[in-house]
C-alpha positions in Angstrom: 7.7 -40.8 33.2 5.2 -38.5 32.4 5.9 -36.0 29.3 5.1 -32.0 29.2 2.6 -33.4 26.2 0.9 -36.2 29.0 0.9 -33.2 31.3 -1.3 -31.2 29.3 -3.4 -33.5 27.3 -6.4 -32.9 30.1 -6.5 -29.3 29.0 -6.4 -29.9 25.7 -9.9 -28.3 24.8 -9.1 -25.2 26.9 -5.9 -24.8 25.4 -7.1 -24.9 22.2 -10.1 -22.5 22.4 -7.9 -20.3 24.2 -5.4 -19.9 21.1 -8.2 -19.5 18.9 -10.3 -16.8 21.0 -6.2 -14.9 21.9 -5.7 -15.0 17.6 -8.3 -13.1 17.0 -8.2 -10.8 20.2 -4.7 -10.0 18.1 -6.4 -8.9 14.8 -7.5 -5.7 17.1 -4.1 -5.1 18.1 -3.6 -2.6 14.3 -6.6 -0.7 16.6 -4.4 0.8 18.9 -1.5 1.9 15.7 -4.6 3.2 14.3 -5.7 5.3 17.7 -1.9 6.7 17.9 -2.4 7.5 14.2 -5.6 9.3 14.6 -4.4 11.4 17.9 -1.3 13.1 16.3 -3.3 12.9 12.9 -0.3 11.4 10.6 1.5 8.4 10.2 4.8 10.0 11.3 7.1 7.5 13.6 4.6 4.1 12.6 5.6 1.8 9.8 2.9 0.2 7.6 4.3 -2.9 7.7 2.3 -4.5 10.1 -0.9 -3.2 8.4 0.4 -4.8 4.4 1.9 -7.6 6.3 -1.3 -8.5 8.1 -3.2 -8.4 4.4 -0.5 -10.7 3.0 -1.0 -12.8 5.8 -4.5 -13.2 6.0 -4.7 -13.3 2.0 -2.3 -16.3 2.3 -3.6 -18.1 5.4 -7.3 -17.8 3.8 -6.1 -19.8 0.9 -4.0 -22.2 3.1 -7.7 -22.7 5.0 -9.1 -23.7 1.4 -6.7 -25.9 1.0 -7.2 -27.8 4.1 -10.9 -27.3 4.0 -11.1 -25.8 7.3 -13.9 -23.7 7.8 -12.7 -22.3 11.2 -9.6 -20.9 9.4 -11.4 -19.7 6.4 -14.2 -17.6 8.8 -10.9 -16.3 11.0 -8.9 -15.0 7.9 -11.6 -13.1 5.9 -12.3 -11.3 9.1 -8.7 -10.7 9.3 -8.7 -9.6 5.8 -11.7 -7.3 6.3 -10.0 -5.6 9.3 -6.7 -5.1 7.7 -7.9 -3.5 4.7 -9.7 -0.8 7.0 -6.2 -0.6 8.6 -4.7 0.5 5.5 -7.6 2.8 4.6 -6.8 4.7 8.0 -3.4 4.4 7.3 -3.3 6.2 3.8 -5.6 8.9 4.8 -3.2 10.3 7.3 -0.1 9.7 5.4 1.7 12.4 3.6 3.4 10.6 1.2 0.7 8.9 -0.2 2.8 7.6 -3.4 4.7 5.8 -1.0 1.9 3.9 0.4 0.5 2.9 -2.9 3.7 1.1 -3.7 4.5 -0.5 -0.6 0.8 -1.9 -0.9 1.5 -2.8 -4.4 4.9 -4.4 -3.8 2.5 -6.4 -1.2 -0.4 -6.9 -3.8 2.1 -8.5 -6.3 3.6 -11.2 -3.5 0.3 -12.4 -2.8 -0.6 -12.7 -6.4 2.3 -14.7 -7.1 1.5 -17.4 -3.7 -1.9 -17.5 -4.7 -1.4 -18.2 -8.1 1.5 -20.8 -7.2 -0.7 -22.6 -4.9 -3.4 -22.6 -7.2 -1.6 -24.6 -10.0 1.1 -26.2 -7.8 0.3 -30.2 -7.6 -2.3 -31.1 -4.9 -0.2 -33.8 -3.1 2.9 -30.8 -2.9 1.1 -27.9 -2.2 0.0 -28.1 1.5 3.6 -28.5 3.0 5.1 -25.8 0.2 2.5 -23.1 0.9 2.3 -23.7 4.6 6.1 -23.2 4.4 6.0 -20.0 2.5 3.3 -18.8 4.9 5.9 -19.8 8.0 8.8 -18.1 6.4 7.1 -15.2 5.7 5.5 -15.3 9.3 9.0 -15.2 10.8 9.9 -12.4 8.4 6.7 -10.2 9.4 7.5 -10.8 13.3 11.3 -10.0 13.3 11.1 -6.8 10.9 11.2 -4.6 13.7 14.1 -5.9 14.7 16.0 -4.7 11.6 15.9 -1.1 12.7 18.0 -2.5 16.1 21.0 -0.4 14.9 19.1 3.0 15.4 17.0 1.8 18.1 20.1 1.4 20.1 21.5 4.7 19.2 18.2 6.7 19.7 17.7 4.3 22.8 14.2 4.4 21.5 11.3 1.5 20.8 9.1 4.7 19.0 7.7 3.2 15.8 7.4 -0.6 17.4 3.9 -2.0 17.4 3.8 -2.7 20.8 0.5 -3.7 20.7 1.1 -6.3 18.3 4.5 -7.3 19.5 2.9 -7.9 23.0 0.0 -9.9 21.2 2.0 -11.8 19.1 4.0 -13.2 22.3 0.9 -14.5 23.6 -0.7 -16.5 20.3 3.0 -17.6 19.6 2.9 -19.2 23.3 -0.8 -20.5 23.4 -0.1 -22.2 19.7 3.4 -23.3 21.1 1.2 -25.2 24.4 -1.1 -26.7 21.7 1.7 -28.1 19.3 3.1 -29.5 22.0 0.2 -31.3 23.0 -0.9 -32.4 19.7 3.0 -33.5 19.5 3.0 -31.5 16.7 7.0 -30.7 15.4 6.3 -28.5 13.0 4.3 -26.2 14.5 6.4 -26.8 18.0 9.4 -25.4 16.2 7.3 -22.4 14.3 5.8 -21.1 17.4 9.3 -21.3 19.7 10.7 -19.1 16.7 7.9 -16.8 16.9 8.1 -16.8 20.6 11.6 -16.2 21.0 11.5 -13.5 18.2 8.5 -11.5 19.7 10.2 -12.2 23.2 13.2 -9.9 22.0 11.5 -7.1 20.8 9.7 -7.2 24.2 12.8 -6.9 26.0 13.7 -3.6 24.3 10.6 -1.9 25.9 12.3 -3.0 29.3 16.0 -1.6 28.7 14.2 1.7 26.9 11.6 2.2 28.9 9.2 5.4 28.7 11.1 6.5 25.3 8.8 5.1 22.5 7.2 9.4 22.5 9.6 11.8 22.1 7.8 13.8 19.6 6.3 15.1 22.9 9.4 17.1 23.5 9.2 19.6 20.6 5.7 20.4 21.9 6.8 21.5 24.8 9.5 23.5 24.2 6.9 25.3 21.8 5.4 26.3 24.4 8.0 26.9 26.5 9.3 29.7 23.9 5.9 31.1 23.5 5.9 31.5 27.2 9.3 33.5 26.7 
């Protein structure tokens, strides 16, 4: 009896450029944070989290790509780098609390620091399946961190501050890498993309049962207006 694996091994190629090609396409997902930032011209209801996350994790995968000598990952993760770096440049210029920023980058700055300079003297034969695990943990950290806000997103019965974009996108590489694991036959990175499926899958399902309530910083607008009418 055929498996899912057999199924899909004809597509392989396809698959696989298509995961590439829908991982990149999510890079520009911080565009659209960075659009709502520039149209109410502050930061107020987006976290930066994604944006210092997105550096960590292209700082980290762009070593992990040295490491295996893959050029592919190497090219993919210092464009990823470059874009999240002008991410956080839009980021602090519209933030008021600027102080803030600095450290949350710096808390950031010193996690990488401390990877990188662990892969770089960790022993050769170790370090591949230690750093790729560090990167995994901290993947599944990054992608469930909205999630720990669930409390007051259920009270307010608001998804305002979620990075849709990047939630939605996230759904979709977790899925195409999940197809390509499982054609390679691939445990590890079966069981790393389920996770981040399941996990972006969730967060999705929050825009469903509170739909059309991720703006209310509409409402004081209007009633501005509605008194300067009075």
């Amino acid at each position: 009896m055929e498996t899912l694996a057999d199924l899909l091994q004809p597509y392989k190629s396809a698959v696989g450029t298509t995961a590439a090609v829908v991982t990149v396409g999510q890079m520009f997902s911080g565009t659209f944070l960075c659009w709502d930032i520039y149209k109410q011209n502050s930061t107020k209801g987006i976290g930066i989290m994604p944006f210092v996350g997105g550096l960590i994790m292209s700082l980290l995968n762009l070593k992990f790509g040295f490491v295996l000598r893959d050029d592919t990952m190497i090219q993919v993760n210092f464009f990823g780098l470059a874009l999240n770096i002008v991410y956080l440049m839009v980021y602090f210029n519209y933030s008021s609390q600027k102080g803030r920023v600095w450290t949350q980058i710096g808390a950031g700055g010193a996690f990488s620091a401390a990877v990188l300079g662990y892969a770089e003297y960790e022993d050769p034969s170790l370090v591949e399946n230690r750093l790729g695990t560090i990167i995994t943990v901290f993947m599944f950290y990054l992608i469930a961190s909205p999630l720990f806000g669930l409390r007051d997103i259920i009270k307010k019965q608001s998804t305002e501050g979620m990075p849709f974009p990047m939630i939605l996108s996230g759904a979709v590489v977790s899925f195409m890498w999940l197809l390509y694991g499982i054609i390679l036959r691939n445990n590890f990175l079966v069981l790393q993309n389920v996770v981040a499926f399941v996990l972006c899958a969730a967060q999705l399902a929050l825009f469903v049962v509170y739909p059309g309530k991720r703006a209310p910083r509409s409402q004081p607008k209007s009633k501005s207006k509605q008194r300067k009418l009075d």
